[in-house]
C-alpha positions, 0 to 999 in steps of 0.5 A: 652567376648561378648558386652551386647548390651542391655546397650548401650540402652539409659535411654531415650529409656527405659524409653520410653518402662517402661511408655508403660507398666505402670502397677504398677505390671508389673513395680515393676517385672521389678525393681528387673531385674537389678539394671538399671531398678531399679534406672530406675522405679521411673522416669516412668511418666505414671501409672496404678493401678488396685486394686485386693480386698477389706478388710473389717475393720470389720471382716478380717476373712469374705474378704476370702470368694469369694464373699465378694468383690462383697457385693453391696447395694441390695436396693439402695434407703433404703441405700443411704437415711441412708448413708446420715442421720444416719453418720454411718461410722467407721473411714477410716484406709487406702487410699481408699474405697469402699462404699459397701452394705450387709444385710442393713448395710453401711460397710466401706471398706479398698481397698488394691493392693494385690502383694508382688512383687509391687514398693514402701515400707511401711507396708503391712497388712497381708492377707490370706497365707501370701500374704501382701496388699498394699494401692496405697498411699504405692504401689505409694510412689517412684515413683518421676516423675508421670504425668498420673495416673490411678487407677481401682478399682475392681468393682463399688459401685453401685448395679443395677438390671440385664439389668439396665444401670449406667453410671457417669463421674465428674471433680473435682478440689477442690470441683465438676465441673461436673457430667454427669449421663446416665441410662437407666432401661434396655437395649436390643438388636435389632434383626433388627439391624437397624440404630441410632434413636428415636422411633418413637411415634406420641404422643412422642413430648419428654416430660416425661410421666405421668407415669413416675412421678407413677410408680417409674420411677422419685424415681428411678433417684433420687436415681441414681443421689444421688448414683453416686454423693456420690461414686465421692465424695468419691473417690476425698475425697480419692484421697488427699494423692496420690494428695499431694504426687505427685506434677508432676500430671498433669492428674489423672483417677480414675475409675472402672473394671466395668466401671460404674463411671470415676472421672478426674482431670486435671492439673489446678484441681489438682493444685487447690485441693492443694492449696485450702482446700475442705470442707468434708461432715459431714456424711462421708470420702467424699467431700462435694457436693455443692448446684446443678443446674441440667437438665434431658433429657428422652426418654421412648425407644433410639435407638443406633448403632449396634441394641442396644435399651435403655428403659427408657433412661435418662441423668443427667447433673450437675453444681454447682449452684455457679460458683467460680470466678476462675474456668473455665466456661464449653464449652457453646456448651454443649460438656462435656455432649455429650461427656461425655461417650464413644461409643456407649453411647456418641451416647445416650448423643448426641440424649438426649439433643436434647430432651425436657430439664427438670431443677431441683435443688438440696440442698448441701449434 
């Protein structure tokens, strides 16, 4: 009889392999080979999970249409003001949402991971065909030994025009950290290719012109910067349960297949959030974002690497107005802003705050 090689692979070694892998899909796949990957996979420190569809709590019926996951905010300002003040939002019933737009209503989204085949137990929700939707409070629940974890949603909350930039990141612990906002109203390329710089304008001395307090330009990043920070708040509101659930956290990524928003914990965050209650918005599912400090930098046409030209570049970075005494001071160098995004756009970071810096504050909301 032949020697199985393969078992005299240490646990150790396989392990190894298991956490390359970390796609929650292709880890629960892996659990029904043996009965040795099985009693193998809760023990997997590094997770992904990608998000397949969202469900709307509304009307089953209408997620079976190929659009309906893609439903956005088709006017940004009107929504988010009512998002704010009207406090219409029906209960969430799973553990994730997305806060999504159709025909001028705010609609509570349920997000599940849509495959039989994924770790964990727990009651699904039937779907189309039979198919049974796990949330990733559920998909995650047996895995015991989780230090990094990362979930993707299907796309971001925010609809912008074609051509327009959005990008966020936040830290959180149990309330905001930071945000980071980078926008820009379109972006182009350069047929000439040529190297990173600043337009060069003789009337340019990197102060905001008149024109961009009349012509929409400032109502426009108001709305930015409100939309981005309800869509973090509400994902860290949403995080609770997986954060409570697994204690061995040390880092945790939520983002989007769209890369438009990336929310990070870090160890000492998470440790905070567990121990100290965070304080929910009255108006919604979502943690409550405290009085801020703000600068804005803008530059009316950025010039990146690779012939990419920003028009209308701006970056917003966000404090808390009241520091907590136990929290860590960000680096006084300025680098959770200019390294708050990848290339080429932590290029764009960098040449914006050395422009004019404009401060603002904004009310807890």
């Amino acid at each position: 009889m032949e020697e199985d090689l393969f078992e005299s692979i240490p646990d150790s070694i396989l392990l190894l392999i298991l956490n390359k892998i970390g796609d929650v899909k292709s880890l629960g796949r892996c659990s029904i080979v043996s009965s040795r990957f099985h009693s193998l996979i809760p023990l997997v420190q590094n997770v992904v999970v990608r998000v397949d569809c969202v469900i709307s709590d509304d009307d089953d019926d209408d997620t079976s249409h190929p659009s309906s996951s893609s439903h956005k905010f088709p006017n940004p300002f009107s929504n988010i003001m009512r998002f704010l003040f009207s406090g219409f939002l029906k209960p969430l019933q799973a553990s994730f949402s997305l806060l999504l737009g159709n025909n001028n209503n705010i609609i509570n989204k349920r997000i599940n991971n849509t495959n039989d085949d994924d770790h964990g137990q727990g009651q699904g929700h039937g779907g189309q065909s039979g198919v049974t939707h796990h949330s990733p409070t559920q998909v995650l629940k047996n895995f015991n030994e989780i230090t990094y974890l990362r979930i993707e949603l299907p796309t971001a909350e925010l609809t912008t025009d074609d051509g327009v930039l959005l990008k966020w990141r936040a830290q959180f612990g149990s309330t905001l950290d930071y945000c980071v906002i980078l926008g820009a109203s379109s972006v182009l390329r350069n047929i000439n290719n040529r190297c990173c710089v600043v337009a060069n304008n003789d009337d340019d001395d990197g102060s905001i012109p008149e024109s961009f307090y009349t012509n929409g330009g400032l109502k426009l990043r108001v709305v930015w910067t409100i939309s981005s920070l309800i869509a973090a708040s509400a994902r860290h509101y949403l995080l609770q349960p997986i954060i409570a659930d697994h204690k061995t956290l040390d880092n945790l990524v939520l983002t989007d297949a769209d890369g438009q928003g990336v929310l990070c914990m870090n160890r000492d965050q998470l440790e905070e959030l567990r121990v100290k209650p965070l304080l929910s918005s009255s108006a919604s599912k979502r943690t409550l974002v405290p009085a801020l400090n703000m600068r804005l930098w803008y530059a009316p046409t950025l010039e990146l690497p690779g012939g990419i030209v920003l028009k209308g570049a701006t970056l917003v970075a966000i404090r808390p107005s009241e520091q907590s005494s136990t929290r860590k001071e960000a680096p006084s160098d300025g680098s959770w802003v200019s390294n708050a995004f990848e290339e080429p756009y932590g290029t764009a970071a960098k040449m914006l705050v050395k422009r004019r810096t404009y401060c603002l504050e904004m009310n807890s909301f």
